[in-house]
DRENNULO-175463 format. One record per residue (C-alpha): chain; x, y, z. Coordinates in steps of 0.5 Angstrom, whole numbers. Example, Ala and Ser with C-alpha at 12.3 -4.5 7.8 and 13.67 -1.06 7.14 Angstrom:
REM residues 2
["A",[25,-9,16]]
["A",[27,-2,14]]
***
This chain:
REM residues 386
["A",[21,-23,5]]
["A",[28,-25,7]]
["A",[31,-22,0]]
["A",[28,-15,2]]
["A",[31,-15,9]]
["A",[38,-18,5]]
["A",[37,-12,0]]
["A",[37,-7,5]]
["A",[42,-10,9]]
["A",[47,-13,5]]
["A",[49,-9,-2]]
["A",[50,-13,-8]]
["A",[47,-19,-3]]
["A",[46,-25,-9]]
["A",[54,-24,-11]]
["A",[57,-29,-5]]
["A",[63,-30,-9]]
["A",[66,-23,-7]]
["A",[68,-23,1]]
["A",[66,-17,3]]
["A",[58,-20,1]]
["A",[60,-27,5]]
["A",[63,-22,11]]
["A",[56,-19,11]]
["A",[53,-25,11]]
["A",[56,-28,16]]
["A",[56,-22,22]]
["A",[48,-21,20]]
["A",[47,-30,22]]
["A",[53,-29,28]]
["A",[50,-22,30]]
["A",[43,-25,30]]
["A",[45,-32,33]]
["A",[48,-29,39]]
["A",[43,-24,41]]
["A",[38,-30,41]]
["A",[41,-34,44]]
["A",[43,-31,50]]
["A",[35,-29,51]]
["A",[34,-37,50]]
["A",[39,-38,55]]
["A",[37,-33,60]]
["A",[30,-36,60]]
["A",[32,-43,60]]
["A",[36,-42,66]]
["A",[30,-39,70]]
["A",[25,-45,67]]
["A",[30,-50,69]]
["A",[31,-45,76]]
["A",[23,-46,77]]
["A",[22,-53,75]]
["A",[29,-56,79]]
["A",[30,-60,72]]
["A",[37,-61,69]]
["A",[34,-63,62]]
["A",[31,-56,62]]
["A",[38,-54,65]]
["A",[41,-58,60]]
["A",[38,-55,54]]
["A",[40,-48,57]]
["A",[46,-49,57]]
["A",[45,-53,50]]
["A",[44,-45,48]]
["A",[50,-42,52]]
["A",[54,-45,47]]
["A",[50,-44,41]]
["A",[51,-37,43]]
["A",[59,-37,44]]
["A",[58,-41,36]]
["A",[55,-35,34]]
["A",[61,-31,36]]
["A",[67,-36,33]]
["A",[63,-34,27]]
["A",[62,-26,28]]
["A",[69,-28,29]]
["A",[71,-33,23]]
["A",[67,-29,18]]
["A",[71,-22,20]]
["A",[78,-26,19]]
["A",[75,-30,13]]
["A",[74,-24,9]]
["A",[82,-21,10]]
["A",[85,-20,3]]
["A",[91,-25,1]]
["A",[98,-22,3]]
["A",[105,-24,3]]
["A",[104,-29,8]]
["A",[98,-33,5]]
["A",[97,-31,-2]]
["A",[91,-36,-2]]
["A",[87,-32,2]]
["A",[84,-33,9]]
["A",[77,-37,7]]
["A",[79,-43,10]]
["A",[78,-39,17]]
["A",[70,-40,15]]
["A",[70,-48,16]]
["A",[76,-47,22]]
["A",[70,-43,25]]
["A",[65,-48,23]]
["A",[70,-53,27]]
["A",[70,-49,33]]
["A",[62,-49,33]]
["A",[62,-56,33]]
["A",[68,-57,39]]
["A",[63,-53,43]]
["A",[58,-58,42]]
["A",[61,-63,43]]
["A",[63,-61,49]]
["A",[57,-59,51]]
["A",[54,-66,50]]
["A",[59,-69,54]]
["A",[58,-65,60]]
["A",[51,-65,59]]
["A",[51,-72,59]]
["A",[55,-74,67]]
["A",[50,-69,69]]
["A",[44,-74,66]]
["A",[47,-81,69]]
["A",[48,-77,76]]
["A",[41,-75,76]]
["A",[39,-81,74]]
["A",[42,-85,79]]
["A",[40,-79,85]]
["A",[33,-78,81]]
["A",[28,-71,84]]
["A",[22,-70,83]]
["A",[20,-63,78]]
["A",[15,-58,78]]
["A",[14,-56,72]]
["A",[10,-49,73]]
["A",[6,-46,67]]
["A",[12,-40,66]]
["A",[17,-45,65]]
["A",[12,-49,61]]
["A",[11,-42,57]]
["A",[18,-40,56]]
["A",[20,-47,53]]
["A",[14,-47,49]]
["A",[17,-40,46]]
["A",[23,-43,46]]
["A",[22,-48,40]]
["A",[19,-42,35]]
["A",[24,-39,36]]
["A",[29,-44,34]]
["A",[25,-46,29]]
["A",[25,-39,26]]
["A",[33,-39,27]]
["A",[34,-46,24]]
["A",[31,-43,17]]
["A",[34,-37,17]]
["A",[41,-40,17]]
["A",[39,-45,13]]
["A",[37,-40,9]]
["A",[43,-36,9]]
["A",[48,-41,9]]
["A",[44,-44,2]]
["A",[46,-37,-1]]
["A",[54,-37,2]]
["A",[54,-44,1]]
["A",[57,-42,8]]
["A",[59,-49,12]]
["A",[58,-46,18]]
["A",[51,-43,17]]
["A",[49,-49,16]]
["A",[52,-53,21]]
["A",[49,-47,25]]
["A",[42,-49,22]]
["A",[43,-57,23]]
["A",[44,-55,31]]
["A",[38,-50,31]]
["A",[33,-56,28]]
["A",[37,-61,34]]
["A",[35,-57,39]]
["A",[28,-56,37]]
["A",[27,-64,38]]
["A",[31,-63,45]]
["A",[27,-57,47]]
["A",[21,-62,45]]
["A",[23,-68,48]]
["A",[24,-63,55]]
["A",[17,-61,54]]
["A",[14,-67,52]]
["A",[17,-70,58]]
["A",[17,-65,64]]
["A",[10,-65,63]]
["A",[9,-74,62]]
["A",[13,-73,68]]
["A",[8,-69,73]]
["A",[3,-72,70]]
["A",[5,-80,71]]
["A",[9,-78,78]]
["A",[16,-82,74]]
["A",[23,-79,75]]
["A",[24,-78,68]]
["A",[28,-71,69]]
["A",[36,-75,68]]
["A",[33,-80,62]]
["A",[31,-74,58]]
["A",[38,-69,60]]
["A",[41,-76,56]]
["A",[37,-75,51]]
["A",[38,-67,50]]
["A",[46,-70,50]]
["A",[46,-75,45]]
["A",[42,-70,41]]
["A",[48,-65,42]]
["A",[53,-70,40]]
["A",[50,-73,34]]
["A",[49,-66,32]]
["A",[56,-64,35]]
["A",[58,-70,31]]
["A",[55,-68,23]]
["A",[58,-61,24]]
["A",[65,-63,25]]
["A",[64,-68,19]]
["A",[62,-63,15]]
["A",[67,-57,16]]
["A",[72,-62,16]]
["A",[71,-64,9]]
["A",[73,-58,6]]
["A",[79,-57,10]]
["A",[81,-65,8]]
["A",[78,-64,0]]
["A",[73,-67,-3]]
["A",[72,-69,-10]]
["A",[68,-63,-14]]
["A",[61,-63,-16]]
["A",[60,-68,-21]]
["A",[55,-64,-25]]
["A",[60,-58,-24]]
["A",[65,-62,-27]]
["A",[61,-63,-33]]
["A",[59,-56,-35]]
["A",[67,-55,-34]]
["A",[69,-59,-39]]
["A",[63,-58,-44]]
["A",[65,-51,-43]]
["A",[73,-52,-44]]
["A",[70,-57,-50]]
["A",[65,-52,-54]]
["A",[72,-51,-58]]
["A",[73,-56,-64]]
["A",[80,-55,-63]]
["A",[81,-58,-56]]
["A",[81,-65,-57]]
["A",[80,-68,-50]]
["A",[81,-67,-42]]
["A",[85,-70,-37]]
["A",[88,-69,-30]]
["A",[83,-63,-28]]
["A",[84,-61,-21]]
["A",[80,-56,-16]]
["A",[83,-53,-10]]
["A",[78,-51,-5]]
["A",[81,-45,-1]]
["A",[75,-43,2]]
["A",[68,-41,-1]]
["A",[70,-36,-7]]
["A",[76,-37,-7]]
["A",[78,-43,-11]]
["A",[83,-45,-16]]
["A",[82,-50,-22]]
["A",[88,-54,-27]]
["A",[87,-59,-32]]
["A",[91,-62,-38]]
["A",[88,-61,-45]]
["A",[90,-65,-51]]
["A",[89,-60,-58]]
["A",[93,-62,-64]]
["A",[101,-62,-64]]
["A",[101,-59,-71]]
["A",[96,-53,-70]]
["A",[98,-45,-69]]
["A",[101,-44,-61]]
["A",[99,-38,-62]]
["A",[92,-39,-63]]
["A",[91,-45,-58]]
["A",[95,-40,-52]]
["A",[88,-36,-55]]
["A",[84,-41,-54]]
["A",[86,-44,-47]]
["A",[86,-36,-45]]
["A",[78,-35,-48]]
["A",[76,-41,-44]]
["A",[80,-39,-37]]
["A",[76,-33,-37]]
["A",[70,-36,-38]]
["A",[71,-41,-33]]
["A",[73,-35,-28]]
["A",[66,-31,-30]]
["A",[62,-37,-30]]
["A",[64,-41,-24]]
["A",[69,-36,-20]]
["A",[74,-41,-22]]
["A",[82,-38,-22]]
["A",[83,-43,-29]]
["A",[90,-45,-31]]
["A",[89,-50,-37]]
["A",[96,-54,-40]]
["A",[97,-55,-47]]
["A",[98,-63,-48]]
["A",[100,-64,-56]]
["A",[98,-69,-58]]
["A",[99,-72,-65]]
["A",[94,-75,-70]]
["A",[97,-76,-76]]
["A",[101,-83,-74]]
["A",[97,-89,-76]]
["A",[101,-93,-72]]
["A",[101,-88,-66]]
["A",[93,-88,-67]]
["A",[93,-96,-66]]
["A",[97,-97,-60]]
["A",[92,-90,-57]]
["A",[86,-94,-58]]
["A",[89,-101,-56]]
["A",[91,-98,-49]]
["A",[84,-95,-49]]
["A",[81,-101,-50]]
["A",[85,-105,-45]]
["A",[84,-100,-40]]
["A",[77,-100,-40]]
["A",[78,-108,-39]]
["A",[81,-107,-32]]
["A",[75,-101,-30]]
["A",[69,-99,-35]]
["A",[72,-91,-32]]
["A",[79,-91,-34]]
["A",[82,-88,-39]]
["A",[89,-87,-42]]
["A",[93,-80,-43]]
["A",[99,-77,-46]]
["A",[99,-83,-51]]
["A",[107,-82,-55]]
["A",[112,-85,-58]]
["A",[119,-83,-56]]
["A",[125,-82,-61]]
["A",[128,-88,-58]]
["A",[120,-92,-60]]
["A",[118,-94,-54]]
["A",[111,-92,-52]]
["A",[109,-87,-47]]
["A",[102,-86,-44]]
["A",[99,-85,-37]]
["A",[92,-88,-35]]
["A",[87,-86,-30]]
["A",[84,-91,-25]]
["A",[79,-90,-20]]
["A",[81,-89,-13]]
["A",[76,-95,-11]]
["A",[80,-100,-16]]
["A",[84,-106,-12]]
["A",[90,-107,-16]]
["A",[96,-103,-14]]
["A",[98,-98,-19]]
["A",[104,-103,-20]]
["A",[99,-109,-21]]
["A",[95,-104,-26]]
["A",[101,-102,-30]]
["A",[104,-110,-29]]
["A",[96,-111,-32]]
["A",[97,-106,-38]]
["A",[104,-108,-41]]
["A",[103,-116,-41]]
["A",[96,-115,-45]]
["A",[99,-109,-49]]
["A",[105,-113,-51]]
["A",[100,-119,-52]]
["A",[96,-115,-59]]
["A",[102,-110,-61]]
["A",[109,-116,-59]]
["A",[114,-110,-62]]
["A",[111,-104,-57]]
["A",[116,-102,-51]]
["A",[111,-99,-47]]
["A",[112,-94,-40]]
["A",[106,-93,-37]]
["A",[105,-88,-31]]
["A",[99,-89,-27]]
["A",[94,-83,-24]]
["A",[88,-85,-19]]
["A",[83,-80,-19]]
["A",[76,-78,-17]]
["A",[74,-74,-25]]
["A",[74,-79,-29]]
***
């Protein structure tokens, strides 16, 4: 069902990597999002009218301000799809997770105003008189949003959109609130208990743990998160499938908003081979790393020199001493200088204890201990792809 509406909708709907797909995207979930919510609103606020209730109030207001994220991200993902130019040569995707950020400051601030006005109905309770059309419209409101917590789930699973699916996390918290009200209101009336404060409470503390979630996400990929380890792999295999490339390190992905990100990795091929057929090579797999995965590649030659047994020696020693401090690092750019000395990086876990003057204090004592006559310089890199 939900595919024969995006065919007809959004042409080329399955190509999220192009910005005018994800653009659609985001203005059919935000045009959506917005109309509904109004309507919630308005009929939450004539329930919480009918009933004197502050948590049904409360949950109306909740929706006002769903509403006013659902404009942030009309919004946002019209600004998004802007083409790079002079001023930002990386494009404006980064402004889908400030608009996600913006929904999720709205929510909070929700919560908190909600939850003052909870503790002085708390403390100044009221009787409520919950009528059958408030009982009706909240009953209604809760399908509605368990519709709406599936179609941005939905749709934010297909843009790999941070702020649909932050949009879906809030749309199934006030399913619980608008259930809690429910359930309550109605206990409430039936026992003759001042429950109206205590639950306007927790409809905020459920506004606030979502507002919470929401912030976090959205500001992940703006700070930078390390990339899909399983994504990793089928880079690297990717990059490997070429007997001429003989390793990998230093790889690197730069998240600039969803289609648009940029990739750089060392790779080691043979010192002696044709530059001529390796620039063809590394060219050959930065296309297909730009097909497959959307990624634009810059892959930088490491010559590496395998025919010096002395050289293989002292690269096997460094690797197998890097593994006794941390089973996952791993030692490259291994050479000797003109002048003898030994030259090589090691990549440790950002999770190691030792400082990186422990770590290369660590390496050069137990180098010097198997190859005496070795001048080692050791470089230290920490990182998150091992």
């Amino acid at each position: 069902m939900l595919d024969a509406v995006l065919r007809r909708l959004i042409p080329r709907y399955q190509d999220t990597h192009d910005p005018a797909v994800r653009e659609r995207y985001g203005l059919l979930a935000g045009g959506v999002g917005l109309g509904l919510n109004l309507l919630l609103f308005s009929g939450k606020l004539l329930a919480g009218i009918l009933t004197g209730a502050i948590s049904v109030t409360a949950d109306a207001f909740n929706n006002l301000s769903d509403a006013a994220g659902s404009a942030v991200t009309l919004v946002g993902f019209k600004l998004a799809s802007q083409r790079a130019d002079q001023r930002h040569p990386f494009g404006h995707g980064r402004i889908e997770y400030l608009a996600g950020l913006a929904v999720s400051l709205l929510i909070l601030l929700v919560g908190v105003e909600l939850g003052r006005g909870s503790i002085e109905k708390i403390l100044r309770p009221q009787q409520t008189n919950p009528t059958p059309l408030a009982l009706g419209l909240l009953i209604l409101s809760i399908l509605v949003k368990l519709w709406m917590g599936w179609f941005y789930g939905a749709l934010g699973k297909r843009s790999q959109s941070a702020a649909l699916c932050a949009a879906a996390a809030d749309s199934r918290s006030d399913v619980l609130a608008t259930s809690a009200v429910l359930a309550g209101l109605a206990a409430s009336h039936l026992l003759q208990l001042p429950l109206d404060g205590w639950l306007g409470l927790l409809v905020a503390v459920l506004i606030l743990r979502t507002g919470w979630g929401a912030a976090r996400d959205t500001l992940d990929p703006l700070l930078g998160t390390p990339p899909d380890p399983a994504v990793v792999a089928d880079i690297e295999a990717l990059i490997l499938s070429d007997p001429r490339i003989l390793g990998l390190h230093d790889l690197v992905i730069h998240d600039y908003g969803p289609g648009r990100r940029m990739m750089s990795v060392h790779a080691e091929v043979p010192a002696d081979g044709s530059l001529v057929e390796l620039h063809e090579v590394i060219d050959r797999a930065e296309r297909e790393l730009a097909q497959r995965f959307g990624l634009e590649a810059v892959i930088h030659l490491d010559p590496v020199e395998t025919g010096n047994p002395l050289l293989n020696r002292l690269r096997t020693a460094a690797g197998e001493l890097a593994r006794e401090l941390d089973a996952a690092a791993t030692v490259h750019d291994v050479r000797l200088a003109p002048d003898g000395q030994l030259l090589f990086d090691v990549v440790v876990p950002y999770d190691v204890a030792l400082s990186d003057q422990q770590v290369r204090d660590t390496l050069t004592e137990k180098l010097l201990a198997r190859e005496p006559d070795c001048r080692p310089l050791i470089g230290v890199d920490r990182s998150h792809v091992l």
